[in-house]
N, C-alpha and C positions, 0 to 999 in steps of 0.2 A: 504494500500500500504506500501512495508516495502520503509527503509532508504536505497538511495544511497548512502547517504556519511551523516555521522552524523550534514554538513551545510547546507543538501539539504532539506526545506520544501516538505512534502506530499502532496498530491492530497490536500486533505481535512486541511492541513494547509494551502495551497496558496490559496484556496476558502475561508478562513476564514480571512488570512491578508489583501488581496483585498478586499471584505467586510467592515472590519473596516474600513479600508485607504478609504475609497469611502467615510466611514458614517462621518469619521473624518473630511474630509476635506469640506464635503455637512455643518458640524453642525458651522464649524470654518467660513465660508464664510456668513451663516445666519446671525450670531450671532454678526459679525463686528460694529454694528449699535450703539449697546447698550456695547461692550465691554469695558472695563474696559484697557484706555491708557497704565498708568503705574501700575500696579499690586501692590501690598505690599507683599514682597518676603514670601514666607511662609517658616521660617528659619531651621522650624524643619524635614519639607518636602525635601527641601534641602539635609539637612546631610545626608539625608537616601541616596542621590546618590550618597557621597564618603564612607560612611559605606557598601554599596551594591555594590563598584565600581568591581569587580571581582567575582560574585557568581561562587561558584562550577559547581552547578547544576541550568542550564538555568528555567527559568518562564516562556516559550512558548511564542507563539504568542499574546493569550489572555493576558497573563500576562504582556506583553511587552506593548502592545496598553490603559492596564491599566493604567499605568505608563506612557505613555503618555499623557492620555488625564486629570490623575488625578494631577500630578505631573510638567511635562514639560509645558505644554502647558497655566497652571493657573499661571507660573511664566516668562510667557515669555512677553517682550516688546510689544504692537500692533502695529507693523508698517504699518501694513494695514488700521489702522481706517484714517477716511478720515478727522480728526479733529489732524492726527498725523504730524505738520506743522514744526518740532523743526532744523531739520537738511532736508542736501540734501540728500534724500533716499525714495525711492517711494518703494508703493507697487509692488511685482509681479506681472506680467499680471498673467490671469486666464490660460492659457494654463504651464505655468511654469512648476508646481508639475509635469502633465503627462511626458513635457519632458523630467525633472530631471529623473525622474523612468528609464524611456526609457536609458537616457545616463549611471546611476549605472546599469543598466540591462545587457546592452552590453561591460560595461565597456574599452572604444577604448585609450589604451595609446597616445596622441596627438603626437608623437616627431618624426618618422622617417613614410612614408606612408605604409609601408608593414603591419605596426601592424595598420594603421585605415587610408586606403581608404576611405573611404566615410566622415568620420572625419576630412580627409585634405581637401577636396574639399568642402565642408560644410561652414571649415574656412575662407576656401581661399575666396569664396563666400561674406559672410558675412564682412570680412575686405575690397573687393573690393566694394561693396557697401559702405560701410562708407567711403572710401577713393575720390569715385564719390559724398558725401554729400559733402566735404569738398572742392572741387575742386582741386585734387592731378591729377599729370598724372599718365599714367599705368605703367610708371614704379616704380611706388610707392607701396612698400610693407610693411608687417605688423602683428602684433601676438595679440591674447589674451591674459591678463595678469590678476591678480588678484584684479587689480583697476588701480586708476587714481596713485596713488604713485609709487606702482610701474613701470608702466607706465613710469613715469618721471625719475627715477633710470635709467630705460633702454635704455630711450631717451641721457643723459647727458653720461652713457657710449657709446652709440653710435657717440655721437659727439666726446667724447675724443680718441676715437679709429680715427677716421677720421682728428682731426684737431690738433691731436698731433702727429709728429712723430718720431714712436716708441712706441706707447707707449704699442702695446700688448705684446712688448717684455721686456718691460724696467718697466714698469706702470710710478710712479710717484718717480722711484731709479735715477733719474737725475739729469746731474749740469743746471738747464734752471731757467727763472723767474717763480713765481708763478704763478698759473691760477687762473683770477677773474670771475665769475660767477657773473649776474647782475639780479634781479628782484625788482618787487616794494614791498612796504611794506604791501599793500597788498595782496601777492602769499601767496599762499597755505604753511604749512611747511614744506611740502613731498621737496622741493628745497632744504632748509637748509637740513635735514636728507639725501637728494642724496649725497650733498655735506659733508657731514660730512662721509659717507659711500664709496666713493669714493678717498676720503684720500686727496681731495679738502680743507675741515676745513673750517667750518662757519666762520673763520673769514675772509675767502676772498667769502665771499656773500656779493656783494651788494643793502641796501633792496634802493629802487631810491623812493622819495618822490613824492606824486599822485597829480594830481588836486582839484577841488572843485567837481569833477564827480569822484574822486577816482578814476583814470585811472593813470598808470604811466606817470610822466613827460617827455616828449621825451628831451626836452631841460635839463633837469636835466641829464638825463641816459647820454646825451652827454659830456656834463662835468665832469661827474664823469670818464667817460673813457677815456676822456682826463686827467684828472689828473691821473688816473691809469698808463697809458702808461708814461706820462712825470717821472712818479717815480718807471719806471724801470719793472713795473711789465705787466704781458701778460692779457689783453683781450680777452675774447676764447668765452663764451656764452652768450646770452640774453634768461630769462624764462618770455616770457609774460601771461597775463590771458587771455582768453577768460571768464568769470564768476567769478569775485571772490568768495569767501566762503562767507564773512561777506556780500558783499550790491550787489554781480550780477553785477560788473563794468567790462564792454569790458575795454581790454586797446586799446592804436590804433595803432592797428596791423597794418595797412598800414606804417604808419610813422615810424616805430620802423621798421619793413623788410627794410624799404629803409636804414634805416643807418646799419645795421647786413649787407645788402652787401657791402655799400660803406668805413666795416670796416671789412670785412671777418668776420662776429662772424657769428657760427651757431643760428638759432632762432630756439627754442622748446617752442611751444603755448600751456601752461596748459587748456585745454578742458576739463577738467572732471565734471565742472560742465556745462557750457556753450556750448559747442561744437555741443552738438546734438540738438540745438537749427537752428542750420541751416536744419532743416527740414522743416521750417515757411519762408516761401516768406521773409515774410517781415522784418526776421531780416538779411540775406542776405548780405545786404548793409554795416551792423555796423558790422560784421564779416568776411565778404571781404575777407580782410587781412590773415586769416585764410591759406588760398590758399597756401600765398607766406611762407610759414613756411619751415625751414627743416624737422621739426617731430611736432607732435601735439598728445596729449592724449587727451582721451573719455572714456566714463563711460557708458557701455550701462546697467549697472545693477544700473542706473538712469533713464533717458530719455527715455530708451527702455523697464524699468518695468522691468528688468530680473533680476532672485533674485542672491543674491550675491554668487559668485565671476564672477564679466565680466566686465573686463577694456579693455581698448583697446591703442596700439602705433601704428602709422602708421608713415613710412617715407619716403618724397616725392622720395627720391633715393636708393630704394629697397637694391643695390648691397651695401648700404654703413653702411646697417641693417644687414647683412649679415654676411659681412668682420667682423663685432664687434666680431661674435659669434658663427660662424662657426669654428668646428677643427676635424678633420678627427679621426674615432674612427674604425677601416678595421671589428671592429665584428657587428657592426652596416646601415653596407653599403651595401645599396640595389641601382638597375641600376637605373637613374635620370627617372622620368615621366613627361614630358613637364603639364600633367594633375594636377598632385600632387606637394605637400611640402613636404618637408621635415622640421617640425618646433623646431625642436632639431638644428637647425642651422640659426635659427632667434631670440632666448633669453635663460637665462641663466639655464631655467630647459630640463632635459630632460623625465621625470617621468612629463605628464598634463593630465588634464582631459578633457575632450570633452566640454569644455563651450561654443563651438558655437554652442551644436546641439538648446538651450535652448533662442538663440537669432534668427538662424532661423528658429524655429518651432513657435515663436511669430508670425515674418515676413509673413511664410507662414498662418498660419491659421486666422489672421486679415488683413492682407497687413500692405502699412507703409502708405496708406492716415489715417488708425485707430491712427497711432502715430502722425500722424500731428495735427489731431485734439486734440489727449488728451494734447500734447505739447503746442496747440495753447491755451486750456483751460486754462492749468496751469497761463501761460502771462494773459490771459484775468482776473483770478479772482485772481491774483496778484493786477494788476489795481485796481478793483472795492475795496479790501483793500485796498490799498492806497488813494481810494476816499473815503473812509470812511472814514480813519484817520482823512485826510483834513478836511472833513465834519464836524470833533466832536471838539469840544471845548474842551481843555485840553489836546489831542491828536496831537504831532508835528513828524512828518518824518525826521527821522536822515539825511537821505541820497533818493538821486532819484531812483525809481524802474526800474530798465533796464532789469531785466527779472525776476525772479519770487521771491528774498529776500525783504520783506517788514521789513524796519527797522526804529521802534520809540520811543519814550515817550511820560511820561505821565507826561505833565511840573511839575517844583519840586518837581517831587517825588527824592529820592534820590535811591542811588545803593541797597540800602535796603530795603527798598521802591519794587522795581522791582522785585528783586527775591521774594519776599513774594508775589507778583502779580504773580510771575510764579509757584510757588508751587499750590497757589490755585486755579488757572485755571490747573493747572493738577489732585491735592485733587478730583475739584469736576467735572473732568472728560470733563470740556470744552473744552478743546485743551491743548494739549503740542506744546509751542512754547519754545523758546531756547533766552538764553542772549546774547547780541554784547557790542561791544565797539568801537564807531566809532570816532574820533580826541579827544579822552580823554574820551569820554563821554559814561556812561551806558546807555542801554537801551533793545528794546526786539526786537527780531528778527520772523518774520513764515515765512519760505519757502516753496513755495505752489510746491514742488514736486511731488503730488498723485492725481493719477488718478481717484480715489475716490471722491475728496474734491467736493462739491459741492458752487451752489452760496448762497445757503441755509445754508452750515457748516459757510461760511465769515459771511455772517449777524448776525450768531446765538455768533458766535465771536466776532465780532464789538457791539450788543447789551452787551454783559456782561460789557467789554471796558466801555462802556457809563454808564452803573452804576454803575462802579466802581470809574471813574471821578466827577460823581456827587455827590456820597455819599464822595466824599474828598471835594467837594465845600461846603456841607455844615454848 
């Protein structure tokens, strides 16, 4: 078959890169078991991708998939193995690849409806289902974003569009007091960066001191905005957790809404690690509060397996997500569809990619009782780690496990001590787990975010644990 166009595969090239891509991903999924965590970078292998970064003359298909399977793929992180506990980041569900394919195939610009129909209703779909996990009304609306940080950037300009006024006109060119932004010392550091990025200035972040549960202090945050206001200066946000990063601490979201209205500050609930945890009956309760949020981020390229980029904002008051980011552009305006979005006028890009086809093609070909249970797993064999901890002599828990960060030591070892425990639980391919620092103190963290992880991967990790304690007792 000749060449359409010198980017277009032939007959016999598209039978040959289907093929591969089939054998690649059948051998990459096999092989999970026994792979190799952290790789050892092959450096010379490497260079050869900024030495070859422009060839003249293309190396085909074959040549290409060589180069992947020889090349890329020997050097890449396994965030699939199910022994991979370090950070919050799950594997992809198994359906992902096909719909990634599907979505570069069609390739649907996400930003006004006329260029991808089916792409807006998809999303629209998919964030109204999340916004019904979370207990939002319908008039609550919402975008895909490229995670939980940005997420929160869009959140805190949405708020400052709403609860400063003036300010799409003026930004932050004004004679007014300064705006303080509050979270605990535990948040995420996507808050400072919002704030440093919105011409806010980290120095008017409040980090508000936590409990013995690592939950922000309601009583502290109160004080602190009392002394804020008595000295002149403007109270405007509150950033609560849902999950922190370091130990999985809800803050409490109840008590914290209650004073955000009885002080006008908008509340934006950081969810990106926690959030999608309301898919479990039973955490429900300790997330509540969730509800009463003005905006709240989610991470479904967490929680929902979906490979990365899939963040998620939702704000309880659709029109005031809008108002942020809506601006009329007459070469772009197509007649409104009660059916459709238009999401070039819900966040700050107008150039997106179709990242909801990959969160509801999960949805559809498992349902979400399949995420309930893997979500309900992860909590489950967080516990039985944590009972293990308890179990072992020498073994102490930094902090309480509230959803899936198990965080401890290994009594007197020292910070040096720790990291040489973590190198060689990754050396000899036991697990990568990841370093914390909780009220001063080192120690090691595994977040059971993978869907993979078995109760057989904990044991085989708690056994190492136990002789590594014992051979220091002797």
């Amino acid at each position: 078959m000749l060449r359409m166009s010198e980017l277009v595969l032939t007959d016999e090239e598209r039978a040959r890169a289907g093929e591969r891509l089939v054998a690649l991903l059948d051998r990459y999924e096999r092989g999970l078991p026994e792979s190799r965590l952290l790789p050892e970078p092959d450096r010379d292998q490497l260079a050869t991708l900024l030495a070859d970064l422009v060839p003249e003359k293309g190396i085909g298909v074959d040549g290409l998939f060589d180069r992947l399977e020889n090349t890329i793929l020997p050097n890449s992180t396994t965030v699939a193995h199910p022994r991979f506990l370090a950070y919050v980041l799950g594997p992809p569900n198994g359906v992902a690849a096909y719909a990634e394919a599907v979505a570069a195939t069609i390739n649907q610009n996400c930003n006004f409806w006329q260029l991808s129909p089916a792409a807006s209703v998809v999303e629209r779909a998919v964030l109204e289902w999340l916004a019904s996990i979370v207990g939002f009304p319908a008039t609550a609306k919402g975008i895909l974003t490229g995670g939980g940080s940005l997420a929160t950037l869009q959140a805190l300009a949405t708020a400052l569009d709403d609860r400063v006024p003036g300010f799409r006109r003026t930004g932050l060119q004004r004679s007014a007091p300064p705006l303080v932004i509050y979270t605990s010392v535990e948040a995420h550091r996507s808050v400072d960066r919002a704030a440093a990025i919105l011409g806010i200035g980290v120095d008017h972040v409040r980090h508000i001191t936590v409990d013995d549960q690592n939950r922000m202090d309601v009583d502290a945050l109160t004080a602190v905005i009392d002394a804020d206001r008595e000295a002149g200066l403007r109270p405007w946000c509150v950033v609560a957790t849902c999950g922190t990063v370091a130990t999985g601490s809800v803050d409490p979201l109840d008590a914290i809404a209650d004073l955000c209205e009885e002080q006008d500050l908008w509340l934006h609930v950081d969810g990106a690690y926690g959030g999608l945890f309301l898919l479990c009956e039973e955490m429900r309760e300790l997330m509540r509060g969730a509800a009463r949020a003005d905006s709240i981020s989610m991470d479904p390229h967490k929680l929902l397996f979906a490979p990365l980029e899939a963040g998620c904002l939702l704000v309880r008051d659709g029109a005031k997500l809008r108002a942020a980011y809506a601006f009329d552009s007459s070469y772009l305006t197509v007649a409104e569809d009660p059916l459709m979005t238009d999401y070039m006028d819900y966040g700050p890009q107008l150039s997106r990619s179709f990242k909801a086809l990959k969160v509801w093609s999960a949805l559809q070909a498992f349902g979400v009782d399949s995420f309930r249970v893997a979500t309900r797993r992860t909590l489950e064999l967080a516990q039985h780690f944590a009972r293990g901890v308890e179990a072992t002599t020498g073994l102490t828990l930094l902090a309480p496990v509230t959803l899936t960060a198990v965080c401890f030591v290994v009594d007197d070892a020292s910070h040096s001590d720790h990291t040489k425990l973590l190198e060689t639980l990754a050396a000899e391919n036991t697990a990568l787990l990841g370093p914390v620092m909780i009220n001063g103190r080192h120690g090691i963290r595994a977040c059971i975010t993978n869907h993979r992880t078995t109760t057989e991967d904990i044991d085989l990790i708690l056994a190492r644990l136990r002789e590594v304690v014992a051979s220091r007792q002797r």
